[in-house]
N, C-alpha and C positions, 0 to 999 in steps of 0.2 A: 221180956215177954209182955207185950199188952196186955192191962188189965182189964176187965168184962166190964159192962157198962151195966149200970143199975137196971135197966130193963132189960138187959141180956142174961143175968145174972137169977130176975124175977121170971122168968119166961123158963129159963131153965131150972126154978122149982117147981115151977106149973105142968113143965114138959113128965117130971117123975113123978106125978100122979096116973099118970096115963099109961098103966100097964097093961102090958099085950095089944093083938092088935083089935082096934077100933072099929064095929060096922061104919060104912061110909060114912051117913049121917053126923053118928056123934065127932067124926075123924075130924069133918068140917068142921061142924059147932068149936071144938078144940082148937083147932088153928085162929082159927076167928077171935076166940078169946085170949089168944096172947097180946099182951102190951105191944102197942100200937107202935108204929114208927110216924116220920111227920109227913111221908111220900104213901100213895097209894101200893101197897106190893103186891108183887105179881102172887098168884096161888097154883101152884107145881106139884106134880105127880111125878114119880118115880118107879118105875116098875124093873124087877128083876126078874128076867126070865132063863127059865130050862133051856134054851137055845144052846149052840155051838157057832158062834160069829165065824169061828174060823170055814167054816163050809159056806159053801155060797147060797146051797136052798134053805138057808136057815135063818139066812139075815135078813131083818123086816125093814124096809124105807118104804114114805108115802108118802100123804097129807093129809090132813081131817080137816074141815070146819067145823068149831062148835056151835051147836043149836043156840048160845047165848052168849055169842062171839068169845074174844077175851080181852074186851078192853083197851086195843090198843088197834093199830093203825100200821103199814108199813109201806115204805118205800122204793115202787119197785119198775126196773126199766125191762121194754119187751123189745127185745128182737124180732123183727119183724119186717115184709116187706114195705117200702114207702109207701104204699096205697094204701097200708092199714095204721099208721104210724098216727095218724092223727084222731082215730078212732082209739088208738091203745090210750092216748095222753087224755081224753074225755072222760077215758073210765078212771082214768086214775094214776099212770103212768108216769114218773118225775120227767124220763125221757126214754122216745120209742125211734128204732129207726134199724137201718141195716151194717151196712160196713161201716157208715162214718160214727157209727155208734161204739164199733167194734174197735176201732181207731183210736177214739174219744179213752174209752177207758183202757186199752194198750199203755196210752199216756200216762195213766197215772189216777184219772179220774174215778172213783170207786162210790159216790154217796150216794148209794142204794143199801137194801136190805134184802132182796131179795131180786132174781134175773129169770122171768120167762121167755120162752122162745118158740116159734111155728117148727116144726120141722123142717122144712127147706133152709133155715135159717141154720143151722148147727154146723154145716159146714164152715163158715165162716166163726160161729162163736168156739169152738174147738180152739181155735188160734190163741181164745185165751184162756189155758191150762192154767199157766201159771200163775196168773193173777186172782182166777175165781179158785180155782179149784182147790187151794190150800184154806181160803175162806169157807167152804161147804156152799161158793153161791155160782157153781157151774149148772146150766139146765139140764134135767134128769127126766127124761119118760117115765122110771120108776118114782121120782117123787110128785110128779105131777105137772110139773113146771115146764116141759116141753109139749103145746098143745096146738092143737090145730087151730082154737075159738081162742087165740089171743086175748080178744078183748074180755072174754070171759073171765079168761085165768086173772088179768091183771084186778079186777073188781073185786075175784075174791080174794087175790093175797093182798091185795091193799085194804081191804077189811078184815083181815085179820086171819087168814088161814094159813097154817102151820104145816113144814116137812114135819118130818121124826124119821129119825133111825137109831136103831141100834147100837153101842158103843163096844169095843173091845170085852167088854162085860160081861155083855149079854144085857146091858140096862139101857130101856128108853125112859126120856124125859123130855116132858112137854107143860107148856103153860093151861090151865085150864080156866083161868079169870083173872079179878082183884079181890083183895079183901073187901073192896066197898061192895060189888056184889051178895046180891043175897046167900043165904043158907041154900035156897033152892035153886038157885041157877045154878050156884057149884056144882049143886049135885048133880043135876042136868047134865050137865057137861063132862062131871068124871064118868057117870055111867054112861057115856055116848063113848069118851073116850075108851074106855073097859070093853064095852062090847064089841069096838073097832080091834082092839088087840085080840079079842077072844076069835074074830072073825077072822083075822091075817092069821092062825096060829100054822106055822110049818107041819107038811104031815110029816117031814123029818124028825121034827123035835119028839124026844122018849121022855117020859117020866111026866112029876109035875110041871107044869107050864108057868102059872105066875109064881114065880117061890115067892117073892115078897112087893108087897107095895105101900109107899110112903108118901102121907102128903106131906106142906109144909109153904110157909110164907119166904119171900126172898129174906127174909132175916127174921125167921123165928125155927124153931127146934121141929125136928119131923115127928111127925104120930102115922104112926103105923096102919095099917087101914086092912082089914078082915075082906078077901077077895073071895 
């Protein structure tokens, strides 16, 4: 069994100070003050919810932007007719195009992060089931990623805008910044994110709705967060 590492170890006596759950605020402040790593990390919310995944009006997929981005960048190709392909690559696009696109990555080719598409275009992107679709990077109406304003879409997922869904749980998980981010952006951003889950809640869903939420850094211990 690997042994913990002296700031994992420190991190996890600072994490049992921190009992029950946290107003946002101080939830932040807390993660923030875990020993550092020597890479910027991501800062992740976690929410458990009342849902029933197994039903289909119950399970939540989308996208958000956050009001104070999250820090990061992605890479993403749009399906698209030829007359806008060159407009999709201006905004941001690593590469934009139709069938020969669909072709290209058939083969093998995959270095993207994320795949928008026009709706006309899905008929052909369908083809590739197998290759996106075990990835989670097939285009979705429900997550956003199948839109008419192509160039649009591409702008924003290549600045930084996020699917989410659900997992077999009933837990979503979404990045909400870095740790180099302020106290206050964070917050910005998890209360944006918070009131976007408050606003999608299924009228299906009975009982409590968030039973629990966690933040936490890509390598530090979760603090609990008071919803």
């Amino acid at each position: 069994m690997a042994q913990k590492s002296k700031r994992a170890k420190a991190n996890a006596q600072m994490a049992a100070k921190f009992q029950g759950p946290q107003d946002p605020e101080a939830a932040i402040k807390a993660v923030k003050s875990f020993k550092p790593t020597k890479f910027d990390q991501a800062v992740e919310v976690c929410m458990h919810l009342g849902i029933d995944p197994r039903q289909a009006d119950q399970q939540l997929r989308g996208s958000i932007s956050m009001p104070k981005g999250i820090g990061k960048t992605a890479r993403v190709v749009a399906f698209c007719p030829e007359d806008k392909a060159a407009a999709a690559k201006a905004a941001g696009a690593v590469e934009a195009g139709g069938e020969a696109l669909v072709d290209k990555i058939a083969a093998g080719w995959m270095e993207f992060d994320i795949a928008v598409a026009t709706p006309d275009m899905m008929k052909f992107v369908s083809k590739l089931g197998r290759q996106l679709g075990p990835k989670g990077l097939m285009p979705s109406p429900k997550a956003g990623t199948v839109a008419p304003d192509v160039v649009k879409a591409v702008k924003e997922y290549s600045a930084g805008k996020l699917e989410y869904r659900n997992d077999d749980g009933g837990n979503i998980h979404v990045i909400i910044g870095k740790m180099s981010f302020s106290e206050s952006d964070l917050l910005e951003n998890f209360r944006h994110f918070l009131a976007t889950i408050e606003r999608i809640r299924p009228s299906a869903a009975k009982g409590h709705y968030i039973k629990s939420c966690t933040l936490s850094g890509t390598m530090t211990p979760g603090v609990r967060v008071a919803v």
